[in-house]
C-alpha positions as CSV (number, residue, x, y, z in Angstrom):
1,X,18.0,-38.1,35.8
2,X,17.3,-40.5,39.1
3,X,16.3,-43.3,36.9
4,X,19.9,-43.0,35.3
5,X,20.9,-42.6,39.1
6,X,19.0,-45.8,40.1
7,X,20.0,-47.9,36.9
8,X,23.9,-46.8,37.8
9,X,23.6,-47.9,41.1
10,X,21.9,-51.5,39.9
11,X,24.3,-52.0,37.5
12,X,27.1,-51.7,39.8
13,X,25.2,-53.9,42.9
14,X,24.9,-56.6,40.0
15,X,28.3,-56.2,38.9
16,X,29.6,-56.9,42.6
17,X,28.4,-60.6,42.4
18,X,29.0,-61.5,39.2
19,X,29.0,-65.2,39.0
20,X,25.2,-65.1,40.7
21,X,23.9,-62.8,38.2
22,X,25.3,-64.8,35.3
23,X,23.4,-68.1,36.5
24,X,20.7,-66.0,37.0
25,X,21.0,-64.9,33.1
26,X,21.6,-67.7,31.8
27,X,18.7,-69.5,32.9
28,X,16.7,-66.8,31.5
29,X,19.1,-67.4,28.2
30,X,18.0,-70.7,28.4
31,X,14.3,-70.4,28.4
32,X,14.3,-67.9,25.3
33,X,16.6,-69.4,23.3
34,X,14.1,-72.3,23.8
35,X,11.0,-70.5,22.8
36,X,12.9,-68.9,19.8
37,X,14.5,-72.2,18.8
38,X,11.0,-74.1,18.8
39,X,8.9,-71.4,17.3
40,X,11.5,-71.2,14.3
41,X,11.1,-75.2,13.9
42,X,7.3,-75.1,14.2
43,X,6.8,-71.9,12.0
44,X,8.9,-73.7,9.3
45,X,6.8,-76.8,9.4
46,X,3.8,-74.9,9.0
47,X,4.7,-73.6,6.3
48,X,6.0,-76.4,4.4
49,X,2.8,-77.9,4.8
50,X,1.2,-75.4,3.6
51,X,3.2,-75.0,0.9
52,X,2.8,-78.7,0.4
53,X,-0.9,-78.6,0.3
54,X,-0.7,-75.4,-2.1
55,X,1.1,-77.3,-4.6
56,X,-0.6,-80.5,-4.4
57,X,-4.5,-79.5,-4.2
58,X,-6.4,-79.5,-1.2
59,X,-9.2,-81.0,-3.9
60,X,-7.5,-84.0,-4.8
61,X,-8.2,-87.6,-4.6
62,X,-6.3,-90.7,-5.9
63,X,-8.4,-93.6,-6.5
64,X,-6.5,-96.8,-6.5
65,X,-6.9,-100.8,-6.8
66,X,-7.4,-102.5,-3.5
67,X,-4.3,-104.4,-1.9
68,X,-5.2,-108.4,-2.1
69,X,-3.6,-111.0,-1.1
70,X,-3.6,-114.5,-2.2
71,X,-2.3,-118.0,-1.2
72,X,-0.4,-120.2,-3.6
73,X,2.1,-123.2,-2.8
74,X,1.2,-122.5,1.1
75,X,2.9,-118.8,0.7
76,X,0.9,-115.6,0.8
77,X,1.0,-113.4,-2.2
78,X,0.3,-109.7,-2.3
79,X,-1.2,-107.8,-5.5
80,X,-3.7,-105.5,-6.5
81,X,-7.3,-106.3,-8.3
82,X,-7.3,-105.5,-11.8
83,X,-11.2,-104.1,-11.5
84,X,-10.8,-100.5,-12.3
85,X,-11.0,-100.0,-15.8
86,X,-11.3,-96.9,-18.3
87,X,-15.2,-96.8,-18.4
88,X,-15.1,-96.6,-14.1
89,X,-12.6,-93.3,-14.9
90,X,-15.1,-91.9,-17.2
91,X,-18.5,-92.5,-14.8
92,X,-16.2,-91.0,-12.0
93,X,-15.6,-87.6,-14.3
94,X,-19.3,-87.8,-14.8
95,X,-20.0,-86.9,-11.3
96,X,-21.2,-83.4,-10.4
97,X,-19.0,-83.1,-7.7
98,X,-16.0,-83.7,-10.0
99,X,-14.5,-80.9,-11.7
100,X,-11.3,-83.7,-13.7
101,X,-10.5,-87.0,-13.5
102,X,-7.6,-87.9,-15.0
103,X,-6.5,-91.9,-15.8
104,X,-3.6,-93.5,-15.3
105,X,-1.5,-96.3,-15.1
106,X,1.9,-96.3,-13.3
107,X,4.7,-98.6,-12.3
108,X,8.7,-98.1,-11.4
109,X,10.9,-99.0,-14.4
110,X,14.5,-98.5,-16.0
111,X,14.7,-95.4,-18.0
112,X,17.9,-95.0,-19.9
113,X,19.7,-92.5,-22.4
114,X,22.6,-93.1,-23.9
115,X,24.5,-95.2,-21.4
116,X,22.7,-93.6,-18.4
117,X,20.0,-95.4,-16.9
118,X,18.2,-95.0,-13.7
119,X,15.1,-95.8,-11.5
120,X,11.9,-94.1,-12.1
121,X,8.1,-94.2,-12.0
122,X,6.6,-94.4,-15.2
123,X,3.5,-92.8,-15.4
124,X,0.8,-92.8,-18.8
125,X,-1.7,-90.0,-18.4
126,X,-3.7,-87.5,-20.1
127,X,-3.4,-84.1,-20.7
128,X,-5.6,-82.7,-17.9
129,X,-2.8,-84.5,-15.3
130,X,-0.6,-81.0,-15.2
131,X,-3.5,-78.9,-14.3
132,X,-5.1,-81.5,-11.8
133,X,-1.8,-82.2,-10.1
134,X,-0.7,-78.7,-9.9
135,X,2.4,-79.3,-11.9
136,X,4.0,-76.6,-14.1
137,X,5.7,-77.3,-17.2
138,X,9.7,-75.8,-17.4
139,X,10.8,-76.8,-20.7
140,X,8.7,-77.9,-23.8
141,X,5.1,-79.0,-23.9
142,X,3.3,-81.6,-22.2
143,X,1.2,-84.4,-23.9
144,X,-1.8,-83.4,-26.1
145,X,-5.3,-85.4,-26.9
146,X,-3.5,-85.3,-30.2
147,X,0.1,-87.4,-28.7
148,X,-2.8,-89.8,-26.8
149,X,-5.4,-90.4,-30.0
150,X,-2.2,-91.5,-32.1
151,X,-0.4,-93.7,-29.1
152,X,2.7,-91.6,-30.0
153,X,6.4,-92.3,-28.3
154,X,6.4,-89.0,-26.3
155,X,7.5,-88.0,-23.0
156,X,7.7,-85.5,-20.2
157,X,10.6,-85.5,-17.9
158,X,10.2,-84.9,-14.2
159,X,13.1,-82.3,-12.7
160,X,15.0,-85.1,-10.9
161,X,15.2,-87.7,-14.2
162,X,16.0,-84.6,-16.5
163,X,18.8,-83.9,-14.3
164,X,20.3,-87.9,-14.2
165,X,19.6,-88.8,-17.8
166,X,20.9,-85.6,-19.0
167,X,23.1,-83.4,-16.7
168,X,21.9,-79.9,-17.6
169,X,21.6,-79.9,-21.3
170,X,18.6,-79.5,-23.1
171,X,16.6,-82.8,-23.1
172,X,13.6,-81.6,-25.4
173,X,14.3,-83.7,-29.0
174,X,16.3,-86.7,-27.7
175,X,15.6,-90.4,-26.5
176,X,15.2,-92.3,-24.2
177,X,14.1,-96.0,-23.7
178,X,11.6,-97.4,-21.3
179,X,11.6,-101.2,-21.8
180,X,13.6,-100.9,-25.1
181,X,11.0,-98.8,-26.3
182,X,12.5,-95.3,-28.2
183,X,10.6,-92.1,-26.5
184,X,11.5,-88.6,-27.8
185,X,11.5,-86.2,-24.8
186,X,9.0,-83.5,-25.6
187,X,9.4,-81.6,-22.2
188,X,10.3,-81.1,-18.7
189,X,8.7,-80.2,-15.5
190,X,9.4,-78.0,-12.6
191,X,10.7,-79.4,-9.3
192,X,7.8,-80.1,-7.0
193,X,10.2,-82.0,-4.1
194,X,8.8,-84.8,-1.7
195,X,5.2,-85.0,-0.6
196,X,3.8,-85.7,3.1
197,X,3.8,-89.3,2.5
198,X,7.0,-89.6,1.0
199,X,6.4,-89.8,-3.0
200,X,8.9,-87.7,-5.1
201,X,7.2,-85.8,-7.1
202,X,10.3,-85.1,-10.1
203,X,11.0,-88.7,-10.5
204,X,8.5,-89.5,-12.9
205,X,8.3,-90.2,-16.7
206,X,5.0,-89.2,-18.5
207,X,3.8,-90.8,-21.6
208,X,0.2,-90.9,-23.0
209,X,-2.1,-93.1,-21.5
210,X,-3.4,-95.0,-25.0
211,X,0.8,-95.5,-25.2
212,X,1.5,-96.8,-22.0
213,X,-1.4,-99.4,-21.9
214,X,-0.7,-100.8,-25.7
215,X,2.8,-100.6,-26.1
216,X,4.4,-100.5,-22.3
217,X,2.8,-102.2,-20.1
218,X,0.1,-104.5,-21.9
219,X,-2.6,-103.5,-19.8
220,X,-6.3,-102.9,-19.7
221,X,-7.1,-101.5,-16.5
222,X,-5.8,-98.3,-14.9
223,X,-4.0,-98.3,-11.3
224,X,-4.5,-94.6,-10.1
225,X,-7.5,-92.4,-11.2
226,X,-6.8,-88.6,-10.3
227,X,-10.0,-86.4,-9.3
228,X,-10.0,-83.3,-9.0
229,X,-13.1,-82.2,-6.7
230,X,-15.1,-78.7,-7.6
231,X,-15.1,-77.3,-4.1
232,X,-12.6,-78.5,-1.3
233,X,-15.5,-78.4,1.2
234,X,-17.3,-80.9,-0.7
235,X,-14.3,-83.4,-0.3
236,X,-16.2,-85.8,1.5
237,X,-18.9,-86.1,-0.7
238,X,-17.2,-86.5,-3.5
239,X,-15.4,-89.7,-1.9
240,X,-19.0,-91.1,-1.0
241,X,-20.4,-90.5,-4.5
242,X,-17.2,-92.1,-6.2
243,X,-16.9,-94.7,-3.5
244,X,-21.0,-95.7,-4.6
245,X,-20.5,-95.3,-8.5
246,X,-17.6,-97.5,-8.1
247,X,-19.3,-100.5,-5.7
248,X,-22.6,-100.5,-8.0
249,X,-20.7,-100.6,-11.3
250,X,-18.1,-103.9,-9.5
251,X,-21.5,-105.0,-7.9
252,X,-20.1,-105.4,-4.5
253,X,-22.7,-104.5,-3.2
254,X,-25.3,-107.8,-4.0
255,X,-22.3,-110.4,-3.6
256,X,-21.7,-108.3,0.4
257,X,-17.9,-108.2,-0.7
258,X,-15.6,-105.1,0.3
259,X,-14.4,-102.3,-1.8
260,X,-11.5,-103.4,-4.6
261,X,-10.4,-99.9,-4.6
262,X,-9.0,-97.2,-1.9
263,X,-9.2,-93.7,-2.2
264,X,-6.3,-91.6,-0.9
265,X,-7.1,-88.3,0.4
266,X,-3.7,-86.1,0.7
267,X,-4.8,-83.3,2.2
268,X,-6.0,-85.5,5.1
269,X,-2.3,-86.7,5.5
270,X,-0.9,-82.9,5.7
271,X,-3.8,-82.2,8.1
272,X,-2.4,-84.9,10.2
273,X,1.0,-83.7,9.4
274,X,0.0,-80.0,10.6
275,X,-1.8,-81.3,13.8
276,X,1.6,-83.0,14.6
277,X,3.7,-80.2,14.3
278,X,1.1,-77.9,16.1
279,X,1.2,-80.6,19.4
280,X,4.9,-80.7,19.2
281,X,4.6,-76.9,19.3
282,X,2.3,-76.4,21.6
283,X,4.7,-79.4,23.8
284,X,7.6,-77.7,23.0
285,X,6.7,-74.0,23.8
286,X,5.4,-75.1,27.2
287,X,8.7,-76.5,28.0
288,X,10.4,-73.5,27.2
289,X,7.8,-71.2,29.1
290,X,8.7,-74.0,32.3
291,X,12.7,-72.9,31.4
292,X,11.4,-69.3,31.8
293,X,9.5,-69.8,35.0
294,X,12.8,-71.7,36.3
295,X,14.7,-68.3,35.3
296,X,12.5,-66.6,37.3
297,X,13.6,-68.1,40.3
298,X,16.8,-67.6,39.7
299,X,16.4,-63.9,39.7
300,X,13.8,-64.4,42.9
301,X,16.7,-66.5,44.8
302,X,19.0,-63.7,43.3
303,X,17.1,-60.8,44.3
304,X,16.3,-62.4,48.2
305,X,20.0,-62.8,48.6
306,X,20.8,-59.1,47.7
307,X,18.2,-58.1,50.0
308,X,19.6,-59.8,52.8
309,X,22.9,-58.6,52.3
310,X,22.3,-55.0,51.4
311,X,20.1,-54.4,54.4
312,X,22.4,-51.9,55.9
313,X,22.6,-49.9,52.5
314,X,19.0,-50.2,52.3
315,X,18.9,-48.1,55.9
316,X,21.7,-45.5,55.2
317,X,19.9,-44.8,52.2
318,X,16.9,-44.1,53.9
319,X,18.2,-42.7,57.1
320,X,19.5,-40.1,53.9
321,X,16.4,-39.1,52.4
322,X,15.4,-42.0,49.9
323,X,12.0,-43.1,50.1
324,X,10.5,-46.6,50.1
325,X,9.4,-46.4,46.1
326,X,13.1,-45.2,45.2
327,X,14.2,-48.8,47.0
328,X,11.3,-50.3,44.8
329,X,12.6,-49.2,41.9
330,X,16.1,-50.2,42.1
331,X,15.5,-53.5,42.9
332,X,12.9,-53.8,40.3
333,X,15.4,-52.2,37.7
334,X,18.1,-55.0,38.6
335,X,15.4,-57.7,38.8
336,X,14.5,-56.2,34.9
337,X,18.5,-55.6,33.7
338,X,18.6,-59.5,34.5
339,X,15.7,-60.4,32.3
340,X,16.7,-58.4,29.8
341,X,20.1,-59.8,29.6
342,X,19.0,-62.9,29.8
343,X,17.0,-62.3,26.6
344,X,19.3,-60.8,24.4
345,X,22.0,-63.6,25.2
346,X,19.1,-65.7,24.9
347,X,18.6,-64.3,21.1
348,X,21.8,-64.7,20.5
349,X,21.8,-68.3,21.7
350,X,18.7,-69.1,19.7
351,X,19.6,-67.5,16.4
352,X,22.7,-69.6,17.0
353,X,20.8,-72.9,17.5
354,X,18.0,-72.2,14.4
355,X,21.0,-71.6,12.0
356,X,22.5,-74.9,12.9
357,X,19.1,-76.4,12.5
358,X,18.8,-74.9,9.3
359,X,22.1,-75.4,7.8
360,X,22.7,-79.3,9.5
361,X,19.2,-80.6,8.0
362,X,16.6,-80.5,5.1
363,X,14.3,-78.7,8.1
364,X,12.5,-75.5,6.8
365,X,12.7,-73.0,9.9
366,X,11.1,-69.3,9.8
367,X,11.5,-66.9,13.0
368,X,8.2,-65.2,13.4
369,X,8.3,-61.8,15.0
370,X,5.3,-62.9,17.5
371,X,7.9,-65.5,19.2
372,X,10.8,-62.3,19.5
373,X,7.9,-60.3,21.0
374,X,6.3,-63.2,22.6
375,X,10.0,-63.9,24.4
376,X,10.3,-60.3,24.9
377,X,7.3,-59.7,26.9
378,X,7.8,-63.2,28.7
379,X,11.0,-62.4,30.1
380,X,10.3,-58.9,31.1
381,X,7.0,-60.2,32.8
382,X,9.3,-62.9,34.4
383,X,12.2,-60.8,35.3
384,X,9.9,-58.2,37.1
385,X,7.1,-60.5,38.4
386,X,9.6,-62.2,40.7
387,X,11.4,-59.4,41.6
388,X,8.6,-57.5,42.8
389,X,8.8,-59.9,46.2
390,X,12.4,-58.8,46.8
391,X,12.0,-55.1,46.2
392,X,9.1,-54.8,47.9
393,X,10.7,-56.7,50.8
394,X,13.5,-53.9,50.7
395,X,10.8,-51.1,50.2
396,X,9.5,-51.9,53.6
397,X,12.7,-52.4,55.9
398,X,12.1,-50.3,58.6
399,X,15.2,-47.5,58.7
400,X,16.1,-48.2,61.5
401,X,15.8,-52.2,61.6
402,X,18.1,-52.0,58.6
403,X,20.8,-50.0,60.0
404,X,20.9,-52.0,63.0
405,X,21.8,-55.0,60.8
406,X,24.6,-52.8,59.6
């Protein structure tokens, strides 16, 4: 029953200065709706990434012509070497660090259906590309060793061109053109969304590889080989084996010249992705803690000033009986009803701020417990920590010093 006695009487000394006790709240607001706020951001973005990585393959590699550049009529032109040919994709697959490799050849072209037509990357592959890419078929089938032995007119939509060319209805059975070319649409895949590096994964067009070099793009070499490494941990080796199979079989290295390839690790650019997000995070969350600490004060400068003023309560209540802890504890309760108000506005102000975030951007936010706990225990430790000065100032007024000042 004196606790409720004590809290009463706290209540009603903060209520008698109200504007100084709402400062003092709201810069404890401030700092946890900061904390909460930046820990929803940062969990989001961790888990996109992770989610990224998940369904791209933390065991992929992308080997790709070099960039070259040449000089013609005194202007500089930009390309790519033409060096990496079919029998490179199969001495790459031989490796016993490989587990796939899949060929390629790719390149952004007009795709159109019946008076629709749009942008889109065209992409011949094989049939292991689904599985290596981490792709999952939605409608249909995807192309067979059968579709790429007979160079047949097949395709396989990705989510964002089935949804241009066709609106909804049921793509599988119709066609489209690529270069004037008929294609019958023999499936679509499920949305994967935008990588790390920007590349949108459902605006692609799929065709057999033996069809896209002969009868799209008149090629002989392949532009992207996709590997898919047995063991992630083995990553690195698997570049160094690939990156030596490939410079003995171009014989760069007798003529000294550089590699005429580049081989894209994606993981490495979610990694560096993740370590971003974590530095902003760990940036971010020590600039709320700061708003926290500066809180803090608020209830120290608070706390010093009801000291000094209620120096001549402090004395009639101990000339009455009370003892120095039950002075402790009253201040400390106020010093804690401050802290604690300041965190549920706080919450309130936060949740506020992480729906707009989430409803005014494509931004992935996720409110982890540990930062509602975290902001918890923060502003209690805050609240109480510097208000122990002030209530243990008031504790140890002498009786009769204090009612002297009354």
């Amino acid at each position: 029953m004196r606790i409720f006695r004590n809290l009463g009487a706290s209540i009603r000394a903060l209520s008698a200065h109200k504007l100084r006790a709402v400062l003092a709240l709201s810069s404890v607001a401030a700092g946890v709706a900061a904390v909460l706020t930046t820990s929803a951001i940062g969990t989001g973005v961790q888990q996109e990434v992770l989610r990224k990585t998940e369904a791209m393959g933390a065991n992929l590699l992308v080997v790709r012509p070099a960039q070259v550049a040449s000089t013609a009529a005194r202007k500089t032109i930009r390309g790519v070497v033409t060096t990496l040919k079919v029998a490179d994709y199969q001495a790459i697959a031989g490796l016993n660090t490989v587990r796939e490799a899949v060929p390629g050849f790719e390149a952004v072209m007009t795709v159109k259906r019946a008076g629709n037509a749009m942008k889109a990357t065209v992409l011949g592959t094989t049939a292991p590309y689904v599985e290596v890419c981490r792709f999952r078929v939605r409608e249909g089938r995807f192309v067979d060793e059968d579709d790429d032995a007979n160079a047949r007119r097949v395709a396989v939509l990705g989510s964002r061109v089935d949804e241009n060319l066709f609106d909804g209805a049921d793509a599988r059975g119709q066609t489209i053109r690529i270069r004037d070319v008929p294609f019958e649409v023999i499936g679509v895949l499920a949305g994967k969304g935008v990588l790390a590096d920007g590349s949108d994964e459902d605006n692609f067009v799929l065709i057999p590889i033996r069809t896209a070099l002969r009868r799209v793009f008149n090629s002989t070499w392949l532009n992207p080989i996709f590997v898919s490494v047995r063991d992630p941990d083995q990553i690195t080796r698997a570049e160094q084996e690939i990156t030596s199979v490939l410079r003995a079989r171009h014989r760069l290295d007798n003529a000294g010249k550089p590699d005429d390839f580049a081989i894209q690790n994606k993981s490495k650019v979610l990694a560096n992705q993740k370590q971003l997000a974590d530095s902003l995070a760990a940036l971010t969350s020590g600039l709320a803690a700061m708003s926290l600490l500066v809180g803090g004060v608020g209830i120290l400068a608070l706390m010093l000033m009801s000291v000094r003023e209620r120096t001549g309560e402090i004395g009639l209540r101990m000339a009455v009986g009370a003892r120095p802890v039950n002075i402790l504890i009253q201040f400390l309760l106020e010093a804690a009803l401050l802290a604690l108000g300041g965190w549920v506005a706080g919450m309130a102000v936060g949740a506020g701020a992480t729906a707009v975030v989430a409803f005014g951007t494509d931004w992935l936010v996720a409110v982890p417990v540990n930062a509602i706990v975290a902001s918890l225990a923060m502003a209690v430790v805050s609240g109480i920590g510097f208000g122990w000065y002030p209530a243990r100032k008031a504790s140890l007024l002498p009786p009769i010093q204090a009612l002297r000042a009354e």
